[in-house]
Gaussian input, Z-matrix of N, CA and C with variables (Angstrom, degrees):
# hf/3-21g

backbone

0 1
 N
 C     1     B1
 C     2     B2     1     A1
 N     3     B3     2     A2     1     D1
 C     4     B4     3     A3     2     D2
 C     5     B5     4     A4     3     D3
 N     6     B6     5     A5     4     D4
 C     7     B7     6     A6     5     D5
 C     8     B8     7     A7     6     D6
 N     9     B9     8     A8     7     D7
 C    10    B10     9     A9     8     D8
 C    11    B11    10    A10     9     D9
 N    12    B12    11    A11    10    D10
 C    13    B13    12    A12    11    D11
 C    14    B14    13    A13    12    D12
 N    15    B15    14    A14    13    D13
 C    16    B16    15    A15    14    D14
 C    17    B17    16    A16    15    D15
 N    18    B18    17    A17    16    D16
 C    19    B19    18    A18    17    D17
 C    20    B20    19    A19    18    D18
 N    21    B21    20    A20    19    D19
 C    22    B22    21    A21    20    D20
 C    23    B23    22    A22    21    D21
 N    24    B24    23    A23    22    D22
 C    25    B25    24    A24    23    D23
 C    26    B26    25    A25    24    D24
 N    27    B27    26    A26    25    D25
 C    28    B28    27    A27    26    D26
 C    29    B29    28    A28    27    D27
 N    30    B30    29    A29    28    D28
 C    31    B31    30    A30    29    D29
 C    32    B32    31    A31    30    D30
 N    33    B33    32    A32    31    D31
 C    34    B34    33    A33    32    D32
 C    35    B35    34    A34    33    D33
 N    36    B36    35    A35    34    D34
 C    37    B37    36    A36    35    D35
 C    38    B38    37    A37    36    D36
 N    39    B39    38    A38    37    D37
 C    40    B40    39    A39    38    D38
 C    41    B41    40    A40    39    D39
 N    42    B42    41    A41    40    D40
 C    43    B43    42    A42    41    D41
 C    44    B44    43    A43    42    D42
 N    45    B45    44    A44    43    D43
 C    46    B46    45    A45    44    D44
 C    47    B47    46    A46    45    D45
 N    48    B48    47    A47    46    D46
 C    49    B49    48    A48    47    D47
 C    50    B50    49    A49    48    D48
 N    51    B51    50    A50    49    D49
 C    52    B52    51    A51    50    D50
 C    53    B53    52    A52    51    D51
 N    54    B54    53    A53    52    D52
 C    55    B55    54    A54    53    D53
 C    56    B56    55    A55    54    D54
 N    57    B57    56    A56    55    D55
 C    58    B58    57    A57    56    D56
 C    59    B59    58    A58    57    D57
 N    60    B60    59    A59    58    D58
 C    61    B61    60    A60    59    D59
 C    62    B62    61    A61    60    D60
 N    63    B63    62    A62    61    D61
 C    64    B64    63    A63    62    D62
 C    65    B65    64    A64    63    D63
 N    66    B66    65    A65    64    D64
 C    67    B67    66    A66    65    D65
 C    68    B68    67    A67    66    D66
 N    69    B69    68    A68    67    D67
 C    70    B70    69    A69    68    D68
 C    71    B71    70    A70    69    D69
 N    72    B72    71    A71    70    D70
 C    73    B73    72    A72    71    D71
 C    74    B74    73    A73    72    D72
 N    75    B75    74    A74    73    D73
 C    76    B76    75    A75    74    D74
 C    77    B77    76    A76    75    D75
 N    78    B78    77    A77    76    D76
 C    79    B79    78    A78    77    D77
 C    80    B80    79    A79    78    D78
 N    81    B81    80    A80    79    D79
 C    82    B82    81    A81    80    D80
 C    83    B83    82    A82    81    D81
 N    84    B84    83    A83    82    D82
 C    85    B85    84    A84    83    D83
 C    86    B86    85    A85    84    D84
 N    87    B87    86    A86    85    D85
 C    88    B88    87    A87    86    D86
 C    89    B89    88    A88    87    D87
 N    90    B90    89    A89    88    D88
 C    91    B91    90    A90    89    D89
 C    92    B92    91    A91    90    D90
 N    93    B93    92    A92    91    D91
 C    94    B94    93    A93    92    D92
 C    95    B95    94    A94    93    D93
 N    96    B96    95    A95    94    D94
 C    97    B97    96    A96    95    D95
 C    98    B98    97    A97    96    D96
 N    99    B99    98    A98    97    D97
 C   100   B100    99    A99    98    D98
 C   101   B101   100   A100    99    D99
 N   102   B102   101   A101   100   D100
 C   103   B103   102   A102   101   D101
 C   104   B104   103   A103   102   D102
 N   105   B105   104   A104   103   D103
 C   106   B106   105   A105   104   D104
 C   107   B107   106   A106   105   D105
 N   108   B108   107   A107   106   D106
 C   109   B109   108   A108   107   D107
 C   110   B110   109   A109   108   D108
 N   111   B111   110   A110   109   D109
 C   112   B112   111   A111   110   D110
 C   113   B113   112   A112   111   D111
 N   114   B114   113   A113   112   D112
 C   115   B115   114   A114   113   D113
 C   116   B116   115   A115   114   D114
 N   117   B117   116   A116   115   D115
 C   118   B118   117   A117   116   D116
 C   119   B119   118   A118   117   D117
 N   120   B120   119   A119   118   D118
 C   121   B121   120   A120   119   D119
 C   122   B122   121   A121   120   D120
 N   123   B123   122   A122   121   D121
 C   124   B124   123   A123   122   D122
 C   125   B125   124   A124   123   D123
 N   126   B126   125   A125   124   D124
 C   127   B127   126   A126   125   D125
 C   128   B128   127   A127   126   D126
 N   129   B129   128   A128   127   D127
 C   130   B130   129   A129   128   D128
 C   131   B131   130   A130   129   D129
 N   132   B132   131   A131   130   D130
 C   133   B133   132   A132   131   D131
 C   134   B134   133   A133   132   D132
 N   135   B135   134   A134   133   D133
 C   136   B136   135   A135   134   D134
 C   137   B137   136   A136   135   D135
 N   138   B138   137   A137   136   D136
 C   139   B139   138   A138   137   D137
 C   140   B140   139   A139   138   D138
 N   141   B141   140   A140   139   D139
 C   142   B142   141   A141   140   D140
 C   143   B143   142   A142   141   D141
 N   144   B144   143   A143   142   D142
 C   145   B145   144   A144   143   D143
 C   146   B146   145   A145   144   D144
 N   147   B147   146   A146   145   D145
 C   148   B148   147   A147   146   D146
 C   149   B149   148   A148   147   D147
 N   150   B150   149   A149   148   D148
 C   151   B151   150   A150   149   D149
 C   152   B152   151   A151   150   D150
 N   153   B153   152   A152   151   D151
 C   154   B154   153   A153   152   D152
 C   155   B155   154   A154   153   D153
 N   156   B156   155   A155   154   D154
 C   157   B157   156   A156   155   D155
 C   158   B158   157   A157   156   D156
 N   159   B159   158   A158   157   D157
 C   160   B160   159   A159   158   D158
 C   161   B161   160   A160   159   D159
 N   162   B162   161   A161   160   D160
 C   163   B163   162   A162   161   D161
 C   164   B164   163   A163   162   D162
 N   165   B165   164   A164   163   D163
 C   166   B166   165   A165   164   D164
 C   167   B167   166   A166   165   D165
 N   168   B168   167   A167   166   D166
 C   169   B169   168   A168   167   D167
 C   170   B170   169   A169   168   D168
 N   171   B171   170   A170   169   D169
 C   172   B172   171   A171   170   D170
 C   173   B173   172   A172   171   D171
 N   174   B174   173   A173   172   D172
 C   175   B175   174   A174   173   D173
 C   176   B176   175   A175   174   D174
 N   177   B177   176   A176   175   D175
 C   178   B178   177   A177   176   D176
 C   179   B179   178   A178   177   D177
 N   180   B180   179   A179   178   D178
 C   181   B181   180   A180   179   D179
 C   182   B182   181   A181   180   D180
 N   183   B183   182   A182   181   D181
 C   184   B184   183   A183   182   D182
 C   185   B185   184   A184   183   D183
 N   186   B186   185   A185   184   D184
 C   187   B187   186   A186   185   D185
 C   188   B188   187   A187   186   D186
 N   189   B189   188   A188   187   D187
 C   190   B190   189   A189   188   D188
 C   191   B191   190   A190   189   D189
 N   192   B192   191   A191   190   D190
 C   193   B193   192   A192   191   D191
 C   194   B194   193   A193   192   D192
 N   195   B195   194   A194   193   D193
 C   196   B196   195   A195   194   D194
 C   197   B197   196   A196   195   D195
 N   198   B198   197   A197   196   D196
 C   199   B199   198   A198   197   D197
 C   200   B200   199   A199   198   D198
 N   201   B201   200   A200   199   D199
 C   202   B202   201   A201   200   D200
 C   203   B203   202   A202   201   D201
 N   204   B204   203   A203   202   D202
 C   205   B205   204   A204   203   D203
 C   206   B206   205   A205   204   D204
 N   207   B207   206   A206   205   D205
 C   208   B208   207   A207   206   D206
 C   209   B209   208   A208   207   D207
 N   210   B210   209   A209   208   D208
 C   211   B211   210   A210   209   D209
 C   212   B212   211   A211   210   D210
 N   213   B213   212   A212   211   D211
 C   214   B214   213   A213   212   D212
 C   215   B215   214   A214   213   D213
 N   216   B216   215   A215   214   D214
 C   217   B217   216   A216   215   D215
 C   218   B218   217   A217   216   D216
 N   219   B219   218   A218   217   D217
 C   220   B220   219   A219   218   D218
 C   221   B221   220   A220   219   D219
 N   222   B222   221   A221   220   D220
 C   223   B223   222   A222   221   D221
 C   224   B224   223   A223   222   D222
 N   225   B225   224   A224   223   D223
 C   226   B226   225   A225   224   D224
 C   227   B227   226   A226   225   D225
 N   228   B228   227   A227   226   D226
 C   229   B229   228   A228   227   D227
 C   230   B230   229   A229   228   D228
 N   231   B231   230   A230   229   D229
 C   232   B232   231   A231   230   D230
 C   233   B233   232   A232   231   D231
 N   234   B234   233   A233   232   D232
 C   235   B235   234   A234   233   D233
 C   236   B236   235   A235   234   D234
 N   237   B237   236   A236   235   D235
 C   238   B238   237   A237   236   D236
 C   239   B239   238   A238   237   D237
 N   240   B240   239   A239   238   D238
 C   241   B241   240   A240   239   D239
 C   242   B242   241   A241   240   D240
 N   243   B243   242   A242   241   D241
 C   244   B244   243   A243   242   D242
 C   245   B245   244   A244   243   D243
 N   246   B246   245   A245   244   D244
 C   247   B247   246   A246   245   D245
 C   248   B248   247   A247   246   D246
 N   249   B249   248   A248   247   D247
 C   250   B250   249   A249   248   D248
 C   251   B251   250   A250   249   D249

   B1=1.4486
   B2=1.5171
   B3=1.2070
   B4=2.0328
   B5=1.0751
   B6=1.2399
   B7=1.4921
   B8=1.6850
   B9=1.7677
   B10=1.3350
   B11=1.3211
   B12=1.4369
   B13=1.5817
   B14=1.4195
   B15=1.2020
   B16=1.5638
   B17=1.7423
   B18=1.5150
   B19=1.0437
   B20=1.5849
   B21=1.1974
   B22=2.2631
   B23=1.2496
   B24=1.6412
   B25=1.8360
   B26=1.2791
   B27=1.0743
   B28=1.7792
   B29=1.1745
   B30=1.9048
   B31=1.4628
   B32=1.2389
   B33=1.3615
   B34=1.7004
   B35=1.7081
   B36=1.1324
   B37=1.2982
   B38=1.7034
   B39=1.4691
   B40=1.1174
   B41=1.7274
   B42=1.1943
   B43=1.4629
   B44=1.4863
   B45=1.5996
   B46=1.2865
   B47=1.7885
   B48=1.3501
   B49=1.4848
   B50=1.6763
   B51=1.4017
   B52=1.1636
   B53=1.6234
   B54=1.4933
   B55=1.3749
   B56=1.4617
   B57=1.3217
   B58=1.5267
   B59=1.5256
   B60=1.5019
   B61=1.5090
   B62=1.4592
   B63=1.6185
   B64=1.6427
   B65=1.7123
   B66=1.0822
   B67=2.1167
   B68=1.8397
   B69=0.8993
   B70=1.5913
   B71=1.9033
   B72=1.2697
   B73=1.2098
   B74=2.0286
   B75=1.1836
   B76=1.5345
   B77=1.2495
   B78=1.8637
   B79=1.2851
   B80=1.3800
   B81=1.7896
   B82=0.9786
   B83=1.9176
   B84=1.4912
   B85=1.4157
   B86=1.6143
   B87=1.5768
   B88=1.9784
   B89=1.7510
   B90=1.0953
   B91=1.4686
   B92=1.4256
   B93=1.5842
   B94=1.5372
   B95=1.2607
   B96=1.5168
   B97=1.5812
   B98=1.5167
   B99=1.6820
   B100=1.6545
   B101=1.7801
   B102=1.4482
   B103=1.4561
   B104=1.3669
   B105=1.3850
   B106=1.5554
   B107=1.5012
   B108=1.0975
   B109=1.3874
   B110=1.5447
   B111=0.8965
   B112=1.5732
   B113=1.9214
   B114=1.5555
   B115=1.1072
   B116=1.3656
   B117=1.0404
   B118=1.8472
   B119=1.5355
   B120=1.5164
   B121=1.2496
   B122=1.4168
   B123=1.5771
   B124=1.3838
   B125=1.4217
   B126=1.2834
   B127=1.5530
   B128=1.0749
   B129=1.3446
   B130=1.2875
   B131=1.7419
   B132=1.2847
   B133=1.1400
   B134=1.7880
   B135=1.5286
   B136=1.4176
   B137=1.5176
   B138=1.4105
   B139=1.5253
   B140=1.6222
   B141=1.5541
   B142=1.7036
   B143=1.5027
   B144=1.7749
   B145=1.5057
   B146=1.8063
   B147=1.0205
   B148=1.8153
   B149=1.2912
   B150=1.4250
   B151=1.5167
   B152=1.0169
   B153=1.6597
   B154=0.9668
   B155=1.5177
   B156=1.4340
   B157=1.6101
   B158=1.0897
   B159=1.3601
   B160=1.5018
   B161=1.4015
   B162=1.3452
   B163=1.2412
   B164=1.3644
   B165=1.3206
   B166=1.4949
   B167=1.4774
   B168=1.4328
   B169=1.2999
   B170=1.3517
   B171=1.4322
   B172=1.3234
   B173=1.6120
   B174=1.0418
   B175=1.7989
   B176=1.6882
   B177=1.8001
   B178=1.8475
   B179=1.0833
   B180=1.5661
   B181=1.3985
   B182=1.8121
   B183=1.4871
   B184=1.9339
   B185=1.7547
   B186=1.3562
   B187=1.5867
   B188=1.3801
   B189=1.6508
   B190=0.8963
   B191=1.9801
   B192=1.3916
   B193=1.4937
   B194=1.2439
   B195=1.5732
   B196=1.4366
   B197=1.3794
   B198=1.6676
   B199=1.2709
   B200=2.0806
   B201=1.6731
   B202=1.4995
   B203=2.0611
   B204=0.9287
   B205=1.4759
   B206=1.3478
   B207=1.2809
   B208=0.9945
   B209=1.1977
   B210=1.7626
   B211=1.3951
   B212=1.1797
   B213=1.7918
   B214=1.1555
   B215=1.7254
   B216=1.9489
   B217=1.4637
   B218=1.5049
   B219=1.3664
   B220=1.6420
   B221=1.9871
   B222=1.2859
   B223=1.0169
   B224=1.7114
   B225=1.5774
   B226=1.4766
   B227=1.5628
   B228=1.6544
   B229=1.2451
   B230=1.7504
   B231=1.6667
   B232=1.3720
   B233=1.5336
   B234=1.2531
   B235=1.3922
   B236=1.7182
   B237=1.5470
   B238=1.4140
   B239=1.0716
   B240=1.5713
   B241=1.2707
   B242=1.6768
   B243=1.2768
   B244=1.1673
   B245=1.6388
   B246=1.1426
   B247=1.4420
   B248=1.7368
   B249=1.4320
   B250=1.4244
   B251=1.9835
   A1=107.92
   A2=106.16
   A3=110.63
   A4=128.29
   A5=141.36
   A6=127.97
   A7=82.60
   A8=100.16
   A9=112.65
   A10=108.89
   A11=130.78
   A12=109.29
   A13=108.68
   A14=131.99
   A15=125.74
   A16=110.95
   A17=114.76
   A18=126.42
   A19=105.57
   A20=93.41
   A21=103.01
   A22=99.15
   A23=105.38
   A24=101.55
   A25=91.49
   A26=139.22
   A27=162.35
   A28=104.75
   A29=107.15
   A30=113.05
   A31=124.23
   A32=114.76
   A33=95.68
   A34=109.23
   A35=138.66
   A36=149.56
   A37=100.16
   A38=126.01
   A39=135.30
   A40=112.84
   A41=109.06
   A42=94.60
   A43=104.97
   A44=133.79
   A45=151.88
   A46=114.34
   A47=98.39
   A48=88.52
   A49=91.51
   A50=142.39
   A51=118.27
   A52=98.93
   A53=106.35
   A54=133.57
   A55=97.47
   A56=153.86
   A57=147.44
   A58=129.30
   A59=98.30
   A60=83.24
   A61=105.01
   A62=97.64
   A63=111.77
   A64=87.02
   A65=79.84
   A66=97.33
   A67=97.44
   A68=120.56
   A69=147.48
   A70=94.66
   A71=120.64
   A72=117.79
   A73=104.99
   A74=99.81
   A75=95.34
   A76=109.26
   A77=136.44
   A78=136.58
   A79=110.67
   A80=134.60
   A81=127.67
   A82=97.26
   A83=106.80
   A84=100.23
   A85=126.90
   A86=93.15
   A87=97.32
   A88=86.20
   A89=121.42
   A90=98.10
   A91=112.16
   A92=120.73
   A93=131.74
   A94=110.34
   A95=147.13
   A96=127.74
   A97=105.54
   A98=83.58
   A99=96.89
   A100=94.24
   A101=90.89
   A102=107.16
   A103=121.95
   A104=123.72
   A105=133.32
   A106=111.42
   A107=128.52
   A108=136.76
   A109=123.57
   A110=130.59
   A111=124.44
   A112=96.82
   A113=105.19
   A114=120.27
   A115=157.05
   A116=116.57
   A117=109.36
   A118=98.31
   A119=111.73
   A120=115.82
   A121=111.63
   A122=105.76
   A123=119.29
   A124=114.86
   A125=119.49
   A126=130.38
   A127=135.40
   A128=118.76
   A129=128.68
   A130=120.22
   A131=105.72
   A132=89.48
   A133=129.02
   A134=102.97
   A135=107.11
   A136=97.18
   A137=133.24
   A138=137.55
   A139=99.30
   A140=120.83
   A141=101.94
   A142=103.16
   A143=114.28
   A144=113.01
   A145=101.05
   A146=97.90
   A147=103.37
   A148=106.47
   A149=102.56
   A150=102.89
   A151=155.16
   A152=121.34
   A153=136.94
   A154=105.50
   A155=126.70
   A156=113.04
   A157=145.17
   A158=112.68
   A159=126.13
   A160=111.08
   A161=101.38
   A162=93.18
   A163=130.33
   A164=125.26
   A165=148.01
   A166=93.75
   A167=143.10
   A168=116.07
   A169=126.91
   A170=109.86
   A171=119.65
   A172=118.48
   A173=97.88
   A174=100.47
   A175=121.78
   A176=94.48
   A177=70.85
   A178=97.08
   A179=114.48
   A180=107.73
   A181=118.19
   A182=95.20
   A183=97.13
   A184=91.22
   A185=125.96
   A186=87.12
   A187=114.85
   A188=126.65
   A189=126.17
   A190=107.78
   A191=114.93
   A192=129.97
   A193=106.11
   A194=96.39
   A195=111.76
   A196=116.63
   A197=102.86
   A198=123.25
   A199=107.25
   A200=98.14
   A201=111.83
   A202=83.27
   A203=129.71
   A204=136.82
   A205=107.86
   A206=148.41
   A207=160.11
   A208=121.34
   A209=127.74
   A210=148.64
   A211=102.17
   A212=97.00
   A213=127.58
   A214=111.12
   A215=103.37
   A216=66.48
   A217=106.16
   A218=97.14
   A219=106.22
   A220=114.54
   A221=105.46
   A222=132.68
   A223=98.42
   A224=107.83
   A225=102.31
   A226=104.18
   A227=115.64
   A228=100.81
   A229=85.00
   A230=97.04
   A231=119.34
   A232=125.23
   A233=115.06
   A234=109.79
   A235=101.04
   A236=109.37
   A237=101.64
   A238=142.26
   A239=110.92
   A240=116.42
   A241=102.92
   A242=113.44
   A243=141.18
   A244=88.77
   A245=135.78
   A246=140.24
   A247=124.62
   A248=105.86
   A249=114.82
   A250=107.59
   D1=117.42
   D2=151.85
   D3=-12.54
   D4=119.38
   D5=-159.95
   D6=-157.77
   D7=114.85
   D8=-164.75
   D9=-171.55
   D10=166.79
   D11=149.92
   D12=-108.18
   D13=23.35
   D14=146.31
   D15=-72.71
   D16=158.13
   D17=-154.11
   D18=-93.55
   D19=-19.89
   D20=-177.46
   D21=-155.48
   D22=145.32
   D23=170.79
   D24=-160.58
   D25=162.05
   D26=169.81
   D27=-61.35
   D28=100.41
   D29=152.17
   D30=-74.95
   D31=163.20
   D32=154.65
   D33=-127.99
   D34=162.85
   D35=-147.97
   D36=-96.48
   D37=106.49
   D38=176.94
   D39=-26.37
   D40=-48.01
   D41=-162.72
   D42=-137.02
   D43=0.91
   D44=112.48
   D45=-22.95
   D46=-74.75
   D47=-167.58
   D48=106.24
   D49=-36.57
   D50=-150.18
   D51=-96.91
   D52=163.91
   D53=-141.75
   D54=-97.29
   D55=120.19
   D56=130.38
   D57=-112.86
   D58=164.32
   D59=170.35
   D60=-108.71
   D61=169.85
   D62=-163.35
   D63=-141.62
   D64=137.17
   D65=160.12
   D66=-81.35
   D67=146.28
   D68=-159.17
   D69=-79.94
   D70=155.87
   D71=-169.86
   D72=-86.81
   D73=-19.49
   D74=176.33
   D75=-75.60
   D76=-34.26
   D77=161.77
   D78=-43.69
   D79=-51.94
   D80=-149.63
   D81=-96.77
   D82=-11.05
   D83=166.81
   D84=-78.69
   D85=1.32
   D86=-169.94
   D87=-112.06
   D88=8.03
   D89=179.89
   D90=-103.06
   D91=149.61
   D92=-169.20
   D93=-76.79
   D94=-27.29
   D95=126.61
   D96=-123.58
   D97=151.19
   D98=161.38
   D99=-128.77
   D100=148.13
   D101=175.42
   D102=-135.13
   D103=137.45
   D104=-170.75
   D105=-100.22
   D106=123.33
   D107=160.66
   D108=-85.43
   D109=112.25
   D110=-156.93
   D111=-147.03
   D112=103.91
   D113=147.02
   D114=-125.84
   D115=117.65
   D116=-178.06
   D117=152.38
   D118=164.72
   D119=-178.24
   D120=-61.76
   D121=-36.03
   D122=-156.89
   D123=-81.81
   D124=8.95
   D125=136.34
   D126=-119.42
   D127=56.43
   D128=162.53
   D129=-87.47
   D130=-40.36
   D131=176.59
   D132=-66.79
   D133=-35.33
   D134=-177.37
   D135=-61.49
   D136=-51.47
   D137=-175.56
   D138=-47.49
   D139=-38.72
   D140=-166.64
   D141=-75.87
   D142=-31.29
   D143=-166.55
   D144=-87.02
   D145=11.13
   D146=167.14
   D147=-86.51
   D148=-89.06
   D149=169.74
   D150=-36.55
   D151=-29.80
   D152=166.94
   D153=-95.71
   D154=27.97
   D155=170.84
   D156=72.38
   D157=-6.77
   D158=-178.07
   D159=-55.11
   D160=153.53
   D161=177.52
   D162=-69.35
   D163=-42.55
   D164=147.18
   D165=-12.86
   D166=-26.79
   D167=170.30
   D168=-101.21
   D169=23.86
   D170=151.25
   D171=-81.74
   D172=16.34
   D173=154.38
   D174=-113.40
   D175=3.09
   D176=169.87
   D177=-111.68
   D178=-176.66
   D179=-176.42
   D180=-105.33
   D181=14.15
   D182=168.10
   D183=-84.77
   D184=2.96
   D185=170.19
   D186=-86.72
   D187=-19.09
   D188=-158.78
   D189=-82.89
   D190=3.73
   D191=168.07
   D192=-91.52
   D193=109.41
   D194=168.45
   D195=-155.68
   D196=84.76
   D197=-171.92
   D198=-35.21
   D199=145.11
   D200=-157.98
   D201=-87.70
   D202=-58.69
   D203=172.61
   D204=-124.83
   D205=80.39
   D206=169.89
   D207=-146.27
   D208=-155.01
   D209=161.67
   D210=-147.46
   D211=174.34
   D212=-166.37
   D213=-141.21
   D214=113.23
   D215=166.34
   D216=-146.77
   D217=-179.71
   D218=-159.76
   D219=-123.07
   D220=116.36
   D221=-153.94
   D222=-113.63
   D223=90.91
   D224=-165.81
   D225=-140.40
   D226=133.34
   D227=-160.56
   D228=-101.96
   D229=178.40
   D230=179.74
   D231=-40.98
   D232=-7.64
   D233=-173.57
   D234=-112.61
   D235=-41.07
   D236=153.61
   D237=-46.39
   D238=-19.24
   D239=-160.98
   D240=-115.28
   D241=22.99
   D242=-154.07
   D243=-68.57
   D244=-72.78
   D245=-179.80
   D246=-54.53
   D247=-21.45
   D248=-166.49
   D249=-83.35

């Protein structure tokens, strides 16, 4: 995650290589919802060690979203949810 006091800046994708932009994690902590879309088998595991807290998910960067007065929500189909 972006860690700045600008509001968006150009990530690039750990092991992709490819380039996006992201709103900064303090923007997405002041907003009244944020919501995750998460599909495919092939994230299930990071989704179970999210949810369930592990520590191992202090390496992605949806742990570090944790709306200040808001929610969060999570929109995960059956194959994501493959572990839960």
């Amino acid at each position: 995650m972006l860690k700045s006091g600008n509001i968006a800046g150009v990530a690039q994708h750990p092991a992709t290589g490819q380039k996006r932009i992201s709103l900064t994690k303090e923007v997405l902590n002041n907003s009244k919802r944020i919501s995750f879309i998460v599909t495919g088998k092939s994230k299930a595991k990071v989704i179970s060690e999210l949810l369930n807290g592990l520590p191992i998910s202090k390496n992605y960067p949806a742990s570090e979203i944790k709306p200040t007065d808001g929610i969060i929500d999570w929109m995960i189909d059956k194959e994501a949810a493959f572990y839960l």
